[in-house]
C-alpha positions as CSV (number, residue, x, y, z in Angstrom):
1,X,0.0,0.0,0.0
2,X,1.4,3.4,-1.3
3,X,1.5,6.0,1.4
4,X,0.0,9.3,-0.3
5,X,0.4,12.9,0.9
6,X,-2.5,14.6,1.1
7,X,-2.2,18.1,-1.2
8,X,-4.4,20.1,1.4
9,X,-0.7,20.1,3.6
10,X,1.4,21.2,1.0
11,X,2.0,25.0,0.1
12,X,4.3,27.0,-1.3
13,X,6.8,28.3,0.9
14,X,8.4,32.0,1.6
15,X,11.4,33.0,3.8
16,X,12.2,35.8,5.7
17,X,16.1,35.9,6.2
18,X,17.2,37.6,9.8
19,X,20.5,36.7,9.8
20,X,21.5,35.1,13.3
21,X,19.5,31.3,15.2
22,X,18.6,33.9,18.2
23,X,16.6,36.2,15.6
24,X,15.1,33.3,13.8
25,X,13.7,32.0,16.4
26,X,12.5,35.1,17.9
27,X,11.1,35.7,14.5
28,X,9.3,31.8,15.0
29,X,8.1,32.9,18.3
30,X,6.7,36.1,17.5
31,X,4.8,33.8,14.4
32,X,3.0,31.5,16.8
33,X,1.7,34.1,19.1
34,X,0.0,34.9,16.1
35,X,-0.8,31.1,15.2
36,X,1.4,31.5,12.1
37,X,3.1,28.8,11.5
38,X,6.8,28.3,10.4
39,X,10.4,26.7,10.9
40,X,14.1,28.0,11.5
41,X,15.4,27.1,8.2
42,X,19.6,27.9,7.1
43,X,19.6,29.5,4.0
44,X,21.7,29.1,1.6
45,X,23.2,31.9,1.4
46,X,22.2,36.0,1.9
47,X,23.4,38.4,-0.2
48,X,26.4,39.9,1.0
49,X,26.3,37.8,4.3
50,X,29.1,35.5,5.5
51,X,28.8,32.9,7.9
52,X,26.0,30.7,9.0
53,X,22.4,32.9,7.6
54,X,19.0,31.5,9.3
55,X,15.7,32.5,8.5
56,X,12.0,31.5,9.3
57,X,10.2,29.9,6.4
58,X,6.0,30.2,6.3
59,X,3.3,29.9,3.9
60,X,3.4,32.3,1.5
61,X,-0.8,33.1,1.8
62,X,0.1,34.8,5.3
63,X,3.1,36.7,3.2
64,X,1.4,40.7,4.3
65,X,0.8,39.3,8.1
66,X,4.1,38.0,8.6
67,X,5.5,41.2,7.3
68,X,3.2,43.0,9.7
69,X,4.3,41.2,13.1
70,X,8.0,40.9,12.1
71,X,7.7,44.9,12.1
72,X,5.6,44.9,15.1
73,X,8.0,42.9,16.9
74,X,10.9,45.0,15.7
75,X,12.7,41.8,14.0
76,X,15.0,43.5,11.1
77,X,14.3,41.1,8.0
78,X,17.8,41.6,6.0
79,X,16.2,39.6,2.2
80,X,12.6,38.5,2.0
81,X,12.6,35.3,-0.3
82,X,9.6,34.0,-2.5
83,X,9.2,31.0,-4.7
84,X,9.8,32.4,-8.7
């Protein structure tokens, strides 16, 4: 028996790059006080950053509150990141 994902879960996923694990996962916390949900993710890379670059990633349908709270909270997103 094939084990099938169910496509209600999936979604397309956007990142909001804050540089340090400490920001990120204030950025995560400030999320779920808003029952947002998202993960501490290590991007790739940032432009122009060296060294270890974390982010949270969320669904992309809460893209304008997730942008509103990170202000709120005063997290400073350094690269917002959307699927092309």
């Amino acid at each position: 028996m094939q084990n099938k994902q169910d496509s209600r879960y999936k979604y397309t996923s956007c990142t909001a790059v804050v540089g340090s694990m400490t920001w990120a996962m204030r950025a995560q916390n400030a999320l779920a006080e808003h029952a947002i949900p998202s993960t501490v993710v290590k991007t790739e890379e940032g432009r122009g950053l060296r060294g270890c670059v974390y982010g949270v990633a969320y669904a992309c349908s809460y893209d304008a509150n997730v942008r509103a709270i990170l202000e709120a909270a005063k997290i400073s997103v350094r690269e917002w990141n959307r699927p092309t």
